[in-house]
N, C-alpha and C positions, 0 to 999 in steps of 0.2 A: 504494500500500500504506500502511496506518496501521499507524505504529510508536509505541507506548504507552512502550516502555522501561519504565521501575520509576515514573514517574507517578501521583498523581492523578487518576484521572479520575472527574466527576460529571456526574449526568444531570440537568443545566440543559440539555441540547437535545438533537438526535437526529446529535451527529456520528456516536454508533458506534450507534447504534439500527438494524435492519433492522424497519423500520416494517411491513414484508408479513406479517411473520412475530410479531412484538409484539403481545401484547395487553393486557400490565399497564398500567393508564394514569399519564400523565404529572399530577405531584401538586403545585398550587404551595403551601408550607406558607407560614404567617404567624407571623409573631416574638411570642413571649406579652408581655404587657407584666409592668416589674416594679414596680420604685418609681421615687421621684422622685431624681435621680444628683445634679444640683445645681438650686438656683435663682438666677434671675440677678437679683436683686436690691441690687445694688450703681446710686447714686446717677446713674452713666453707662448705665445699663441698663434709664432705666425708660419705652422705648418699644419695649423690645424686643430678642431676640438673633436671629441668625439665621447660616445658615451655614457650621454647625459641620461642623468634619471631624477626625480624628482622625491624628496620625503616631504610631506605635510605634519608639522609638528602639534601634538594636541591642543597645542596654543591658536591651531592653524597659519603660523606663520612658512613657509615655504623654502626650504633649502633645493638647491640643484649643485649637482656633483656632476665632474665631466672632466676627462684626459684632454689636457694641453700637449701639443707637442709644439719646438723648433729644435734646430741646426745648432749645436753649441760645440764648445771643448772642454772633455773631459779633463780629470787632475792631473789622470795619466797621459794627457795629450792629445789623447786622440780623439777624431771629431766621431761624433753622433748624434742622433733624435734623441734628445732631452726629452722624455716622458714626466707629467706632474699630474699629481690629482689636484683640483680646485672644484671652488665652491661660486655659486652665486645665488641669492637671497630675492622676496619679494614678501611684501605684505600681502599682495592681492592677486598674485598669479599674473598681473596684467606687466607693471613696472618690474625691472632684475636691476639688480646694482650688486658691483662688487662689495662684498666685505672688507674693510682694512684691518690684518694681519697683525698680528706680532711676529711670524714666523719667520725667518730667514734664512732659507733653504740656498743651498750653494746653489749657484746659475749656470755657474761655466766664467769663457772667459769675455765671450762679444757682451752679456747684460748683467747689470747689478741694481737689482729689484728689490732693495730692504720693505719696500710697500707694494705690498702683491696678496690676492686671493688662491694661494697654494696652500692645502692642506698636508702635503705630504715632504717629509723628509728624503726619503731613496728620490733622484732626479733624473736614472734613465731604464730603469726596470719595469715601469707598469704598463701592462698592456689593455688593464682596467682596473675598474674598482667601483663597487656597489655598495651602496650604505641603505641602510634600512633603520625604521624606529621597530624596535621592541616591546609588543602587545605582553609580552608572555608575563602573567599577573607572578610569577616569583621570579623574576627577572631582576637584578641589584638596579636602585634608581643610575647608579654611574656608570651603566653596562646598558643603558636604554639605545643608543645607538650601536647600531653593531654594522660590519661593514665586512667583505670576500675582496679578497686581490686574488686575482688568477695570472701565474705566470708560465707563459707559453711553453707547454710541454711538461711542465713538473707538476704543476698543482696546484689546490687553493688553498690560497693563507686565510688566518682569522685576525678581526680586529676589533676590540671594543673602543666606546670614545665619547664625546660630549657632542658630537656633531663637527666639532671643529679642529679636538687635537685625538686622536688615534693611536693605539699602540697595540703591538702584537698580545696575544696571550701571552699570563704572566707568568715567567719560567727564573732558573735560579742563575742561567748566565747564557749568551746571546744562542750558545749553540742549543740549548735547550729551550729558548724562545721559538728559535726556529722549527723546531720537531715539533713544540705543542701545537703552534699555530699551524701545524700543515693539516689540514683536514681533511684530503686525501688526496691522493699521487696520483697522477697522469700514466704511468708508465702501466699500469695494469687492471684500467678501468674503460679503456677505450676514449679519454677523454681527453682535450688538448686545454682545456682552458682559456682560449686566445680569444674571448669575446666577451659581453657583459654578461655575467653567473646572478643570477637572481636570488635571494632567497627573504622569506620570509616567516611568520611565528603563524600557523596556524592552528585556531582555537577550538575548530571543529573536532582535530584529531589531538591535540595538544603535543604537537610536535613543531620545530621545525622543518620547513622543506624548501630546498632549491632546485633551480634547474640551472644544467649545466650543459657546456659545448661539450660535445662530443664525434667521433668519424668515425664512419664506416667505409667499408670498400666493399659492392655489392654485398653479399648476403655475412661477410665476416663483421662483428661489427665491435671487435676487440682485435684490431690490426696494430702489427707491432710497430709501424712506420707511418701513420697518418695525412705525414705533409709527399703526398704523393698527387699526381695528378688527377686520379678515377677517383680519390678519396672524395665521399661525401658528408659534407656538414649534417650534422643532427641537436637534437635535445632531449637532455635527459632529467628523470627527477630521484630526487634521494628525499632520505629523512635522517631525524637526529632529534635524541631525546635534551640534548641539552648543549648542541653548535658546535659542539667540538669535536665529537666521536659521531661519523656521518654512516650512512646506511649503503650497501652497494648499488650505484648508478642504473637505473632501470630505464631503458628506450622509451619513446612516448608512444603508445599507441593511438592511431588516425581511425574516423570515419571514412579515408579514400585508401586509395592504392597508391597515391603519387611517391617516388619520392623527389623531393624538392631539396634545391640545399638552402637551409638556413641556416642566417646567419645568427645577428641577436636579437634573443629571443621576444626583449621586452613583455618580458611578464609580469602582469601585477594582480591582486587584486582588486576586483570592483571595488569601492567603497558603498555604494549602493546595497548592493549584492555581494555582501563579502563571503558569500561560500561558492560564489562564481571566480576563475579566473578566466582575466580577460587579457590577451597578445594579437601583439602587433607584431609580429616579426620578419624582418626583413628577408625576402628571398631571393638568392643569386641566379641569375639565370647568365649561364654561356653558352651561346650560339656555336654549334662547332664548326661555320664556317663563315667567310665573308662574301656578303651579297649585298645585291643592290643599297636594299635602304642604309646601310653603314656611308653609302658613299654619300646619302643624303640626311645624315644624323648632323647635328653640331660638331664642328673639327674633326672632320672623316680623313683628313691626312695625319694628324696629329694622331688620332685614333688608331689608325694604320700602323703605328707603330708603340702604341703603350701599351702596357704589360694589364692583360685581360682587357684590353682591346675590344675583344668580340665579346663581354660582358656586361651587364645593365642589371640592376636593381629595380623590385618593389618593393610593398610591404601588404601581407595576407592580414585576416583576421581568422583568428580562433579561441577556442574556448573551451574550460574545462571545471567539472564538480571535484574530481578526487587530485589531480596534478600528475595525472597516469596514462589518463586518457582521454585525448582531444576531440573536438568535433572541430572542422577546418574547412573553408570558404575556398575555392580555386579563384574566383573572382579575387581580383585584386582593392584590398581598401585603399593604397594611397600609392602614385606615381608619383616619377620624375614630373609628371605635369607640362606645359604648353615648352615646347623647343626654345632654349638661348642658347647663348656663348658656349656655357658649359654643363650641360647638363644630359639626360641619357646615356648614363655611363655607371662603369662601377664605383659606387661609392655615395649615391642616391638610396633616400628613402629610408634613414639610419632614426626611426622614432624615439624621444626619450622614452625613458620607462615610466610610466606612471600620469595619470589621470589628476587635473586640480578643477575645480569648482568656482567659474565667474560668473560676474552680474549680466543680465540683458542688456544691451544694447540701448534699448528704447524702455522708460522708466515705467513699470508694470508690468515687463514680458519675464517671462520664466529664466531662471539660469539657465547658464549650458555647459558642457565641458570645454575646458583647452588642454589641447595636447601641442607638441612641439618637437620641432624636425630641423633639424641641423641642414644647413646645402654649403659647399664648399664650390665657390664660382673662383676660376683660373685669375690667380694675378691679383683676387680681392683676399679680406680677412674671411673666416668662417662667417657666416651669418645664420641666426636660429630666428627660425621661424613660428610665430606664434595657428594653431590651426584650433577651429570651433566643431561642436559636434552637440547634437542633441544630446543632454542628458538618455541615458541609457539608449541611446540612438546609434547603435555597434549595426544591429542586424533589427528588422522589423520583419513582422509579416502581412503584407500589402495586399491588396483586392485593387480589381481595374472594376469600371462603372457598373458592368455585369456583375450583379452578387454574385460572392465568390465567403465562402465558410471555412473558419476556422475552429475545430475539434477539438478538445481535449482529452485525455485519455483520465479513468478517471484520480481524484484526488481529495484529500480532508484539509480544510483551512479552517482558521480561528481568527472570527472577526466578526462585526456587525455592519462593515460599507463596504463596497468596492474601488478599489481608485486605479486609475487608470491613465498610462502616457500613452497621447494618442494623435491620433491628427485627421484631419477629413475634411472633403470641396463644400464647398455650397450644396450642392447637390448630393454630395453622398455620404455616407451613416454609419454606423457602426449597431445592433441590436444584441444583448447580452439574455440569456437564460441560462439558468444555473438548475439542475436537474436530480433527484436524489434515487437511489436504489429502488425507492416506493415508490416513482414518480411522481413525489410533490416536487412544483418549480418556480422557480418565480423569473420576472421574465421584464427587461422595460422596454419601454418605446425606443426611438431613433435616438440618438445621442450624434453630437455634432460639436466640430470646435476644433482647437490645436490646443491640446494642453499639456505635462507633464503630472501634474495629480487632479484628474476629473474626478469627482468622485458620483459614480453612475446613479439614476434615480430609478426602482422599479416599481411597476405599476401595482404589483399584488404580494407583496410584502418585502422584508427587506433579508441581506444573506445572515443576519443572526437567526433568520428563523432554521436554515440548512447546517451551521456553524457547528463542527466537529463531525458532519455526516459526508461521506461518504458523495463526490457530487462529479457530475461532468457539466463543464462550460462548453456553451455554442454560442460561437459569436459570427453573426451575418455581418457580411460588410460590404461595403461598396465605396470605390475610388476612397478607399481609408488607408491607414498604418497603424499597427499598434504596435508596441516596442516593450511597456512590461506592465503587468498588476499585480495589486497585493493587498489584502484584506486588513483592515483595520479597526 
């Protein structure tokens, strides 16, 4: 029996869907873009950010985390990509501004940056780093943030921290810092680490869980060499009774047969829906040969000779209840978008992680979500882009002007209103009945409007009268969307 309780529920998949009986179809929406959130143009940034994820702090104030790279010299002399983690802040999701630092992390030799947004001490090792707040109710107050570095091919480290200064698990001298914080090895889980590692406190099963990069090469999917051509990017999830001591790496299992390579993952939870996870993860696609449209892509001579060349990025939606197993859209949620200078290419389409909560636009209209997407245009600094999305507006299931039915299979909720995110023309409607084992029902008129919590009016009594029984929803709709309900 599925018990809904006074829940969220959205139609990212077909848990409560009776598919026999359904015909509105399943609708994957894409996030409008807006403007530009911040640029990362600071003197440590100028090869690039990447990796951004977002923690909302119960204060609601908004940290974002993201890998800086430039071109420096090392102590030892020799030049390389200077990796740093940094941070950037926002009271309202809308405005970012750097934070000013106390920290002063060695540069190198070309910049000397005593006033800088760099959270991290190491200056060319990180290939990422994910910070997260800690739900978990016996969690030490000074351990509430906690944070994964994954370095390419060994493993992932642990870190607890106040959001701004970080240190390894606490061991009795640095080589022993080292072994606590590794929370598992690369070399015998099939997993490479080289992209953002998620993880979070979940309360449903009171464990932690991550997802992690992982490769396969056709059906091997514990290859002892990874960085190989035919290897395919993947995601996997573990668990862990208390972040340190992790569970062995389990594959994700799909609703389809594809396999795709992804890259990262950007998985979070709903906040809405927090026993739904909701991803964005960017998917690589390389062409294995060259044809026409390359030669009419932006900088198709240039292209002709960079390294994944015949490569292009998007980014899928999917979603999942247990962090095991997904349900997954072939449709793509978010492109490279209308042709410039430099775009259509590998390195498009990199979502931050994580979901924040802004005002309408126009004074009365509903919040909505922003999400935000890094673009790297040739020649310029990184620029992050702010994008908008209906609250719980991932996936809807849509009617064209011809009624078109929406089925439930059936379920017990606890509540006495309906409410409902929804949307509908002039012309077309949405009609709810709610149906019990006995079949008593109760049933309203036409419902009309664009709202995020409608709450439905019925003509012959109201769902406290159905409330812990046993019921099935049938929603008639026309030229409609609905996107999630939940009893109240």
């Amino acid at each position: 029996m599925i018990n809904i309780g006074n829940r969220r529920e959205l139609f990212v998949d077909n848990f409560l869907i009776d598919e026999e009986k359904t015909t509105a179809a399943a609708v994957v929406h894409k996030p409008v873009k807006r403007d530009v959130a911040f640029v990362h143009d600071a003197e440590w940034e100028t090869q690039g950010a990447a990796y951004h994820n977002i923690v909302v702090t119960p204060e609601g104030k908004r940290y974002m985390y993201y890998k800086s790279m430039h071109q420096d010299i090392k102590p030892d002399g020799a030049d390389a990509t200077m990796r740093r983690i940094c941070v950037i802040e926002s009271e309202d999701g809308l405005t970012w501004t750097r934070p000013v630092l106390d920290k002063t992390p060695i540069f190198g030799i070309r910049i000397n940056a005593p006033t800088n947004n760099v959270i991290s001490d190491l200056y060319d090792y990180y290939d990422n780093m994910f910070v997260f707040y800690d739900t978990n109710p016996n969690c030490p107050e000074n351990e509430r943030y906690k944070a994964v570095y994954g370095e390419w091919g060994t493993g992932l480290y642990g870190y607890v921290g106040d959001g701004i200064n970080f240190a390894f698990h606490p061991g009795k001298d640095v080589h022993e810092i080292i072994r606590k914080s590794l929370l598992i090895s690369g070399k015998d889980s099939g997993c490479y680490f080289d992209s953002l590692n998620t993880v979070y406190y979940n309360h449903q099963i009171g464990k932690y869980v991550a997802f992690v990069r992982g490769f396969h090469v056709g059906d091997d999917y514990y290859p002892p060499d990874p960085d190989v051509d035919d290897a395919v990017r993947d995601i996997r999830y573990m668990t862990s009774d208390d972040f340190w001591t992790w569970s062995y790496p389990k594959v994700f299992k799909y609703n389809d047969d594809y396999d795709y390579q992804l890259y990262a993952n950007a998985i979070a939870p709903y906040y809405r829906a927090p026993h739904i996870y909701c991803a964005t993860p960017t998917r690589y696609v390389a062409w294995p040969e060259w044809i026409d449209s390359f030669e009419k892509l932006p900088n198709a001579e240039e292209r002709r000779h960079r390294h994944r060349g015949k490569s292009m990025n998007d980014a899928i939606f999917m979603s999942s209840r247990d962090g095991e197993n997904w349900f997954r859209y072939g449709e793509a949620f978010m492109t490279a978008g209308p042709e410039h200078h430099s775009n259509w290419k590998y390195g498009d389409c990199y979502p931050c992680v994580g979901f924040t909560e802004t005002p309408g636009e126009i004074p009365g209209t509903d919040p909505y979500l922003s999400m935000f997407c890094k673009e790297d245009h040739d020649g310029e600094p990184t620029k992050l882009y702010r994008y908008s999305l209906r609250l719980d507006g991932f996936v809807s299931r849509t009617a064209t002007l011809k009624p078109q039915m929406l089925v439930t299979k059936p379920f017990v909720y606890d509540g006495k209103e309906l409410e409902i995110n929804f949307e509908t023309s002039a012309l077309g409607y949405m009609k709810f009945k709610l149906r019990d084992n006995d079949g008593n029902e109760i049933y309203s008129r036409e419902v009309m409007g664009d709202k995020v919590d409608r709450i439905v009016g019925f003509e012959n009594g109201t769902p406290a009268d159905l409330s812990g029984k046993e019921v099935v929803m049938e929603i008639e709709m026309s030229d409609a969307s609905i996107y999630s309900f939940k009893f109240n």
